[in-house]
N, C-alpha and C positions, 0 to 999 in steps of 0.2 A: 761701844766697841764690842763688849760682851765678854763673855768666859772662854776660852778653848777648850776649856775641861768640860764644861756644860753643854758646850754643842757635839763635840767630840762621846758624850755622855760616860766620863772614863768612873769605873766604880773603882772599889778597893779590892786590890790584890794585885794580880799581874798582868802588865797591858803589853804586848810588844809591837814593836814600830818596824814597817819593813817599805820598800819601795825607792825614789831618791826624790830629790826636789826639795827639802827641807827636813828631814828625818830627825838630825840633833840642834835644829833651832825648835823645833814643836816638840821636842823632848825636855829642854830648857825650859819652854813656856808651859807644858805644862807643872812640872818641877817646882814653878814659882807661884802658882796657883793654887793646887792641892792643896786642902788642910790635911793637919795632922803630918806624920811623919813619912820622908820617899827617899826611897834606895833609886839611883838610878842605875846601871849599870850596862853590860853587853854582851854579847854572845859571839861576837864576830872582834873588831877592834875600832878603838873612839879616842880620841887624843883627850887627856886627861881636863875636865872642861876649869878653865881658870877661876870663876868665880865659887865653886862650892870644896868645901872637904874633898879630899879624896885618901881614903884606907885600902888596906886589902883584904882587913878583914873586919868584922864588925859585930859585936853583941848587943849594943842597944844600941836604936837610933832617936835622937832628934833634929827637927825641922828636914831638912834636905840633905842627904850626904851621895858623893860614889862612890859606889864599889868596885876595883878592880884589881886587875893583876898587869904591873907593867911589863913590858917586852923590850925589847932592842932597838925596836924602829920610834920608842916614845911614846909611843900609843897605849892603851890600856886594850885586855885581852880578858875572856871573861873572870868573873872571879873564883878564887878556890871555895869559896863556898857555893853550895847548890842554891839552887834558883828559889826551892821550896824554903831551906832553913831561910832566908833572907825574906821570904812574902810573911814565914812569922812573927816576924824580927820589926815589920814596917806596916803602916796601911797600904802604900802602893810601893808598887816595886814595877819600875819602867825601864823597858830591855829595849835599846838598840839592834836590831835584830836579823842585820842588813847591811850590807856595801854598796854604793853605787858610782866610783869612783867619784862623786862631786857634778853625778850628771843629773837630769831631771828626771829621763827614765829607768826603766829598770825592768827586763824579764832573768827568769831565774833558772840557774841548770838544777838537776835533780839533788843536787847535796845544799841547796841553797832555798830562801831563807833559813839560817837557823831560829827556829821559834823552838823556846823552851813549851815543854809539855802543860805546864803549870799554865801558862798565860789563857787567859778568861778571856779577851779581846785580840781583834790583831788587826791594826791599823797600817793600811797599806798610802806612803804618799806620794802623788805624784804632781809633777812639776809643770806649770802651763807653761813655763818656759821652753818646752819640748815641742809641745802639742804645735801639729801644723808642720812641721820642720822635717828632715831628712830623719830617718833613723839611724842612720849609721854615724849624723852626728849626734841625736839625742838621748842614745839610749846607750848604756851598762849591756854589756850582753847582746851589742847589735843582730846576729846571727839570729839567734833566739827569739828576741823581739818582733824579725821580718816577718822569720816562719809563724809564728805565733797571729800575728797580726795579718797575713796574708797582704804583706805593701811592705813598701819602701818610706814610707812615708807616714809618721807620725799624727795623722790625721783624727777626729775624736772618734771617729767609728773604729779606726784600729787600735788605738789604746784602749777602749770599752772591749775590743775580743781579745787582747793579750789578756787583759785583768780576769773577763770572766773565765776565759779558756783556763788560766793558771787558777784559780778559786782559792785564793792564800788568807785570804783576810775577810775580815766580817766587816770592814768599816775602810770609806776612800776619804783620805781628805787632800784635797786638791790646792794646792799651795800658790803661790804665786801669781797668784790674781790682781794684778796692782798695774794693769793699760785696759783701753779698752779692747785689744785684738784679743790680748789673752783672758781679758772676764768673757768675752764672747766665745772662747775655744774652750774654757774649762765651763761655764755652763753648759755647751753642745754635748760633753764628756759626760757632766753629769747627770742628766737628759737620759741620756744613753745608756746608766747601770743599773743595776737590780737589787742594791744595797743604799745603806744609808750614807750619803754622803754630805760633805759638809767644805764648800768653797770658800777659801781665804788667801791673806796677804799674809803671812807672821811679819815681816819688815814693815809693814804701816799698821799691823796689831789691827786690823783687819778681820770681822766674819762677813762676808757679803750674804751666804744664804746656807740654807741648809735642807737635805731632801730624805 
């Protein structure tokens, strides 16, 4: 099945996750992987995830903890402490870093993603469950996404020019690879970028390949 952290190649300190299609199940998995000790937290808002700790504030950590600050709607917001005190606090510190209403894609207006300054990587993902498909139903930001992509249509040439047009991240991992329409749509995607990319399933624990 393989590591997500290893193909992902996540090092120590600060990694942020932006894009939609699986952003807080591969924040999860990696979380469960990592050795040593991981803050996970957010920059935007994450519904407080049930299986790990959750504080708002934090002076040591061990194994896996979140960090955040709750709100009104139940969700957690980011936390009162800075992103930096917390990378010294932890070996990694993994930042949700991104909204995508629960859709697969995702283009971004200019106050969006928030990536803290600290993050050393930034992991953009995107969902083959989109790919092929209308954009106005697959995409966060449909508006955005056409122009961007020059179509209507979610096809892998136009998410390959939203992604490089937007230039937000150093790393694609392409999620939901689990038919063969869509391992055929997210290999044509990843075919098509100029970064390192890495195709999988997270729901069948899945790495098909890596580029």
């Amino acid at each position: 099945m393989g590591m997500f952290s290893e193909a992902l190649q996540i090092r120590k300190g600060v990694t942020a996750v932006i894009g939609g299609g699986g952003k807080t199940g591969l924040l999860y998995r990696l979380a469960g992987e990592l050795p040593g000790s991981v803050i996970l937290c957010t920059t935007t808002h994450i519904f407080p995830p049930p299986h790990l700790p959750v504080v708002q504030r934090t002076e040591a950590v061990q194994g896996v903890i979140c960090v955040g600050t709750p709100c009104e709607t139940g969700k957690l917001t980011a936390p009162r402490q800075p992103i930096s005190e917390l990378a010294a606090l932890a070996d990694y510190v993994l930042v949700e870093a991104d909204g995508s209403k629960h859709l697969p894609l995702k283009a971004h207006l200019p106050h969006e993603p928030v990536i803290p300054p600290e993050a050393e990587q930034v992991i953009c993902v995107v969902g083959a469950s989109g790919l092929n498909r209308p954009v106005a139903l697959a995409a966060h930001r449909p508006e955005r996404f056409a122009l961007l992509a020059g179509s209507e249509l979610a096809d892998p040439p136009a998410v390959a020019r939203v992604l490089e047009r937007e230039a937000l991240h150093h790393r694609v991992f392409i999620n939901q690879a689990d038919s063969p329409e869509r391992i055929a749509a997210a290999l044509a995607l990843a075919k098509l970028l100029r970064c390192p990319v890495v195709v999988a399933s997270l729901q069948k624990g899945e790495i098909l390949c890596s580029y």
